[in-house]
N, C-alpha and C positions, 0 to 999 in steps of 0.2 A: 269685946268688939265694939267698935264705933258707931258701927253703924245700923239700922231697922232695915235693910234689906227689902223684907217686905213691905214695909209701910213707908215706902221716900213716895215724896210728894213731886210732883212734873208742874216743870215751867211749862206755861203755855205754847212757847217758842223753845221746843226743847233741841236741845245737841244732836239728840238721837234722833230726832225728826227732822233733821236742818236739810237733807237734799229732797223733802217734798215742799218746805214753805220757802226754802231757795226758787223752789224749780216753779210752785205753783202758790202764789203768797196767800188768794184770798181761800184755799182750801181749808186754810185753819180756823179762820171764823165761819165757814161752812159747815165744820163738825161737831160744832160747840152745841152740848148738850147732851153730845154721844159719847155714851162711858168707855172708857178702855175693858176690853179682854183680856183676860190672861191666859196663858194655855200651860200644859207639865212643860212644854220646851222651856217656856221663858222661866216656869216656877224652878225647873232643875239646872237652869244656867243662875240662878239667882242663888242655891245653893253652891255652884260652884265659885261664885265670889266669894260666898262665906266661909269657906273651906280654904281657900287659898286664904285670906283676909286672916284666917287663926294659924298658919303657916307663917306672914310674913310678922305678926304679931310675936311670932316668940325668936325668931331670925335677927330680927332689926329694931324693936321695944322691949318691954317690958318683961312678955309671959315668959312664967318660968318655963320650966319641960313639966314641972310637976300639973303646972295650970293646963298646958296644952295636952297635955295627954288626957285631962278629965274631960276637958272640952270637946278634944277628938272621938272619946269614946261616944259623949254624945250626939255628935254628927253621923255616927255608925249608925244610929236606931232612926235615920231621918229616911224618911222613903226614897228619896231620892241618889241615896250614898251605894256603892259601888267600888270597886275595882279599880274596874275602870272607869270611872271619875275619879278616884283618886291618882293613879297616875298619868293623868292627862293634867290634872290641878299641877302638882310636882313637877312634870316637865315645866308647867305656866311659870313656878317659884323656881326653878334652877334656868329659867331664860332670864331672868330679873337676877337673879345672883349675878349671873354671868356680866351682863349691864350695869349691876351693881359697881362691879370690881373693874368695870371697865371705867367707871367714873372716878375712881379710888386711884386708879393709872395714872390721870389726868392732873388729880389734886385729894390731898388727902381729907380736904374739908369736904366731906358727900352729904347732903342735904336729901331725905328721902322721908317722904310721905304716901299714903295708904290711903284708899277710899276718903279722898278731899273731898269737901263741897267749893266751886267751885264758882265764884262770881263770874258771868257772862254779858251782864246787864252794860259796860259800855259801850260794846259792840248788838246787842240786840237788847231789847226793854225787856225789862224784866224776867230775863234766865238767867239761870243756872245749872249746874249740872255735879256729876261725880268722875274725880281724877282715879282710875284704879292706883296706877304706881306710877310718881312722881320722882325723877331721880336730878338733881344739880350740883354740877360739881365742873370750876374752872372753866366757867362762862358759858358752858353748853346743857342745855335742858331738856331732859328725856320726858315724854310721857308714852305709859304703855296700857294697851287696853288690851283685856280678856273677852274674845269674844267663844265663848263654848260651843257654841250653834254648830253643825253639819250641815244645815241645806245647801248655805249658799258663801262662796269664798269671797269674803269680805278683803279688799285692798286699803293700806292704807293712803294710797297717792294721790291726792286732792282729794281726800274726804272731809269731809266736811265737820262732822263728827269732832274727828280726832284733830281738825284745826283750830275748832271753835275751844276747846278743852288747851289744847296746846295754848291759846288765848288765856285764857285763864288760870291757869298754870305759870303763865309767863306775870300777869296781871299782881299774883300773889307773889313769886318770888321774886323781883323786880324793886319791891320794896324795901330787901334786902342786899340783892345781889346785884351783879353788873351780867346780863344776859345778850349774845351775838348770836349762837345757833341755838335752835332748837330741833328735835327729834319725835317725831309722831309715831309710833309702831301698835300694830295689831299685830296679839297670836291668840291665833285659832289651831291650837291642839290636835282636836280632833282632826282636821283635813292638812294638818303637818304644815299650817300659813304661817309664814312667820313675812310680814313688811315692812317696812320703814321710808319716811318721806324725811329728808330734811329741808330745813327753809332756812336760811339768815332770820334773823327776829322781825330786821324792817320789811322783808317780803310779805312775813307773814300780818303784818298790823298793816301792811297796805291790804291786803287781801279783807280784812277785815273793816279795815273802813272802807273801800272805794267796792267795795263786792257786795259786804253782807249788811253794811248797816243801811241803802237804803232799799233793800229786798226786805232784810227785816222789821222795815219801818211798815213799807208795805202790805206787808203779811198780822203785820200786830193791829193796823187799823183794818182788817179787812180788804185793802184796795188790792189792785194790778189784775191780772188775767189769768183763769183756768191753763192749763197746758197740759195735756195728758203725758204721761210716759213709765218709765224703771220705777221712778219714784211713787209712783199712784199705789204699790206693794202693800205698802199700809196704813193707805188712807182711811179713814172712817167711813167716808162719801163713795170709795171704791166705787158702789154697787150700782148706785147711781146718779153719778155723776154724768149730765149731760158732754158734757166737753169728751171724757173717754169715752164713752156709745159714741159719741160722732168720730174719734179719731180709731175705732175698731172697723165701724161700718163703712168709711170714707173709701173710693177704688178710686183709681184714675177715671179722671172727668176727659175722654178722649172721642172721637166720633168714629171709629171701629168697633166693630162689634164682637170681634175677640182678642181679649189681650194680648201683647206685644209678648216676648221675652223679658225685655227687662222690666215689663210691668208684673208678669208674674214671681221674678225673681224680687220686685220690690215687697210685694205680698206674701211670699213666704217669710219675708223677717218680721212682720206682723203674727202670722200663728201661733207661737208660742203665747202670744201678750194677748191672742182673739181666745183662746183656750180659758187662758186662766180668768180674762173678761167674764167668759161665758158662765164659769161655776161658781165666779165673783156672785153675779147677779142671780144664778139659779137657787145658791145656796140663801141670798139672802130674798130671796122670795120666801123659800120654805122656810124660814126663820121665821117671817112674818106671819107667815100665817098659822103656823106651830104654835107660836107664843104669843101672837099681837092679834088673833082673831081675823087677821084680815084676808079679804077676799080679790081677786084677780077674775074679772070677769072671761070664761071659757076655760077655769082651771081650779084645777080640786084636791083635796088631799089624799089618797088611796094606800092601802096595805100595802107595801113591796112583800115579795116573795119573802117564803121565811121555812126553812129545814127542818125536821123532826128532830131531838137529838136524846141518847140515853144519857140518862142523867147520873148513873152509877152501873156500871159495866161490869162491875165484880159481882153486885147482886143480881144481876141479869146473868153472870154467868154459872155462878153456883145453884140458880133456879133451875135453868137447862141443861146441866148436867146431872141433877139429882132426877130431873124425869126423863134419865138415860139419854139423852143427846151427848155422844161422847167428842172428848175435846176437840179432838181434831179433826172434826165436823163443822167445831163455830169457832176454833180459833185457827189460827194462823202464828205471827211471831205476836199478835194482841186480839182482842175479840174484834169476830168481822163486822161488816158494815150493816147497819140495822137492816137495809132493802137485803142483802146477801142471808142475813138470820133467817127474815118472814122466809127466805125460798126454802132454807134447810127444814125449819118446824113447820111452818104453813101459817100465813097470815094471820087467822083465829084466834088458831091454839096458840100462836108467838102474843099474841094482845091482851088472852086469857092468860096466860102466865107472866108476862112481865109488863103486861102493860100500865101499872102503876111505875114505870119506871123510865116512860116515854115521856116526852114534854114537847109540844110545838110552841115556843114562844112566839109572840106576836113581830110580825112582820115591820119591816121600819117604816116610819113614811116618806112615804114621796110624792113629787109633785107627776098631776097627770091632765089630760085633756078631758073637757066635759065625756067627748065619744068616747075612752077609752070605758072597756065593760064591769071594770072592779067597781065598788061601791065606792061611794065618799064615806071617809070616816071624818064624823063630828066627836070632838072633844069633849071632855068632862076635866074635874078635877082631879078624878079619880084615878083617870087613862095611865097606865106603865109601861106604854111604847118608849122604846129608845129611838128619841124621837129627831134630831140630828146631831 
């Protein structure tokens, strides 16, 4: 494989980040300093490039079958490998065949590349990016991106993303070839997306200068204005960004005293975006003060609720029935529920017999108000709360 998957380095003004430093420029020099997260979503879609990536590798280059099968076996032992990730990846490699052979129609000279790096830099300073699948053939230029994800159905029609790549793509084969159209598509597998934008080439390189270069000029020195919106998703500043608190909090500035219809019809298309505002900033309170020690004057960190649980059911249940509690007393189609047990044997005598087999783990924390009556818990190094 070509490529570290795990270890690619991000342009400051990255691709993938193009509709919040389009939409809000000086947000990027705002976040500088704030490390990236990663999560299993992103870690198992990064597998699924890789998986495809050793797919198109023995399709379209080099690997033998003898290479790819050793390869693949050890994609199997990868935590993340599946079924079904594999045939959601397969669908990804027989939509690109199919693209393939549609460019093979066209002209029999097909020009196709895999996980490109990506010069972006005359359209924005200093980016770069990754082409998944790059297909040319008789003057028209495919690029196609993998997007794995289920949350959210990514389009590919004015994306930005897939423009700024379609740029560069163009940028690289240009040097060789004679390019008029071009072809942007996202497939997203899992929710069955399949999109496509096409642009003439000159569409697209106006869009690029007259749009993006000086937004991204803007955005790389810091300048132009906050603007809250879709895009704030995943901002690093999310939490607290003054610009979004003001444009969650903001109602119509009217002199009646109870909203209009259309004022509340305008307000419901804010809730979903006032919701996820809200757990934006609650979550990263308790972040704070979880792991940054810090303090919010009138609020504290307390125990959340937390369940008893048996920890091994079978030895609990061969205790109970060798002191004559017969089965179908404490079972059912599995052993019943520890509060239903204590009623059958009786609290005591159930604590006295299995209660090395009872566990209350520690409750999670949460954020609470000075008044509320649980304690505050302070930290140690020690502490093994699963803590957010």
């Amino acid at each position: 494989m070509k490529l570290d998957h795990t270890n690619r380095t991000h342009a400051k003004l990255s691709a993938s980040g193009a509709k919040q430093w389009l939409n809000c420029p000086p947000s990027i020099k705002a976040s500088e300093g704030i490390g990236d997260r990663t999560s299993k979503f992103a870690e198992e879609g990064t597998f699924a490039h890789e998986l495809s990536e050793l797919y198109f590798s023995n399709k379209y280059e080099d690997l033998s079958d003898f290479g790819f099968n050793k390869a693949f076996k050890a994609c199997q032992s990868n935590e993340y490998y599946s079924e079904e990730l594999r045939e959601y990846v397969e669908e990804y490699v027989d939509f690109v065949e199919e693209r393939y052979n549609d460019a093979l129609a066209r002209d029999s000279n097909v020009v196709t590349m895999f996980e490109t790096r990506l010069d972006l830099s005359s359209y924005v300073p200093e980016s770069f990016g990754t082409g998944d699948v790059i297909i040319f053939s008789g003057g028209v230029l495919e690029i196609i991106d993998l997007k794995y994800g289920k949350g959210v159905e990514v389009s590919a029609i004015e994306n930005p993303q897939l423009r700024l790549y379609g740029l560069g793509a163009y940028e690289l084969i240009s040097l060789l070839e004679d390019v008029h159209t071009i072809r942007m598509t996202i497939v997203q597998p899992r929710l069955d997306n399949f999109s496509t934008e096409e642009l003439s080439i000159d569409e697209l390189i106006t869009w690029g200068t007259d749009y993006v270069q000086p937004k991204a000029k803007l955005a790389f020195n810091g300048d132009g204005e906050f603007k809250a919106g879709e895009h704030c998703r995943f901002c690093k500043v999310r939490h607290t960004c003054r610009t979004r608190a003001m444009s969650m909090l903001d109602t119509p500035d009217t002199p009646a005293h109870l909203l209009s219809d259309s004022e509340i019809a305008e307000l419901l298309y804010k809730i979903p975006d006032i919701k996820k505002w809200a757990d934006d900033l609650e979550s990263y309170a308790l972040d704070q003060m979880v792991n940054n020690d810090k303090a919010y004057d009138g609020w504290k960190l307390v125990e959340g609720r937390s369940r008893r649980v048996m920890t091994d059911t079978n030895a609990i249940q061969n205790i109970l029935e060798k002191e004559g509690y017969e089965a179908e007393r404490i079972t059912k189609t599995e052993l019943l529920s520890l509060t239903a047990l204590e009623k059958q044997v009786g609290k005591k005598a159930f604590n006295d017999l299995v209660g090395a087999y009872i566990d209350k783990p520690r409750g999670k924390l949460t954020l609470a108000k000075e008044s509320d009556k649980r304690p505050a818990i302070k930290l140690s190094a020690e502490d093994d709360f699963d803590k957010i």
